[in-house]
C-alpha positions in Angstrom: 128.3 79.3 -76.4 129.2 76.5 -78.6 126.1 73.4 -79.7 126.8 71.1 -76.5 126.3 73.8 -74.0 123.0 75.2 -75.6 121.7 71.0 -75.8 122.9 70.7 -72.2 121.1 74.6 -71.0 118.4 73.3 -72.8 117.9 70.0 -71.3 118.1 71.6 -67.8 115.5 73.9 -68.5 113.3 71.0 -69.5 114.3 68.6 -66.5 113.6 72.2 -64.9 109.9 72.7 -65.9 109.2 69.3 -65.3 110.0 68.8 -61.7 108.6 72.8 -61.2 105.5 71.1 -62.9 105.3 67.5 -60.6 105.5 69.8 -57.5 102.5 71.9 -58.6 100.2 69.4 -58.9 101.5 67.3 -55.8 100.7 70.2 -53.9 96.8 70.6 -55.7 96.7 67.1 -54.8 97.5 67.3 -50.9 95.4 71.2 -51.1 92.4 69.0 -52.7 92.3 66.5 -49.9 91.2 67.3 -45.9 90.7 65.4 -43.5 87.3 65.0 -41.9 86.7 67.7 -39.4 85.1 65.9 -35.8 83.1 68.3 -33.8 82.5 68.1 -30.4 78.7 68.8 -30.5 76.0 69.6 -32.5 75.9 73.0 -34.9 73.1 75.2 -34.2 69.8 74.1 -36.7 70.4 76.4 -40.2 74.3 76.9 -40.1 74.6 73.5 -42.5 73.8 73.4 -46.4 71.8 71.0 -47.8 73.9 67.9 -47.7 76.6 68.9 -46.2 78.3 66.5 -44.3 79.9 67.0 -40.8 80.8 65.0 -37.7 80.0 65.0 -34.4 81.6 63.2 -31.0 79.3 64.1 -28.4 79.9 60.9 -26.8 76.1 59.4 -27.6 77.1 57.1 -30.1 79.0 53.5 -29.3 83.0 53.3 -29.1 84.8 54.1 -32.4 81.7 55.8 -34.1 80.7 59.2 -34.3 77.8 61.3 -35.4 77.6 61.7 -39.6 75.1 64.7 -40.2 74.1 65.5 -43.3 72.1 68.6 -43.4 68.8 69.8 -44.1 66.7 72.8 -45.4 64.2 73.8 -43.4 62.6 75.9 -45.5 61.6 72.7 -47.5 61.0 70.7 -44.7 64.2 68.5 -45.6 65.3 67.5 -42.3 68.7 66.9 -41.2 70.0 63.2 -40.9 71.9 62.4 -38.2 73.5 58.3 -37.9 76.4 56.6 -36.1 79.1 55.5 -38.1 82.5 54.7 -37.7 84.8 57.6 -37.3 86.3 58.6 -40.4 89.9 57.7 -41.1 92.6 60.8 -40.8 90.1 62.7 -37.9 
């Protein structure tokens, strides 16, 4: 193998790892990101973490909102918050 083939093996290896690279972290990007899950009713009390956030469409809140809970821990006496809002974007 004479000096231009190794430079051009060599640069294809590199243009290689590169794009192999890109593509890794374009997929952990698109992995890292979900879309807001929109239940249609309520969990049972002591199924959510303390503030974890979840929606609900049970219908009881105005057009184009839903219900944003955030939960609680009952243990101390943190309740759950529930509020209209609009429905999240991507749901």
């Amino acid at each position: 193998m004479n000096t231009i083939q190794k430079g051009h093996r060599a640069r294809r290896i590199r243009v290689l790892t590169v794009t192999l690279l890109l593509a890794g972290f374009s997929l952990a990007a698109a992995a890292a990101y979900t879309a807001p899950v929109v239940l249609k009713e309520m969990p049972a009390k002591g199924v959510l973490r303390l503030g974890e956030v979840i929606y609900v469409d049970d219908g009881k809140c105005p057009v184009g909102e839903v219900k944003k809970i955030t939960g609680g821990n009952q243990k101390t006496g943190v309740g759950r918050q529930v509020e209209c809002v609009k429905r999240p974007e991507g749901s």
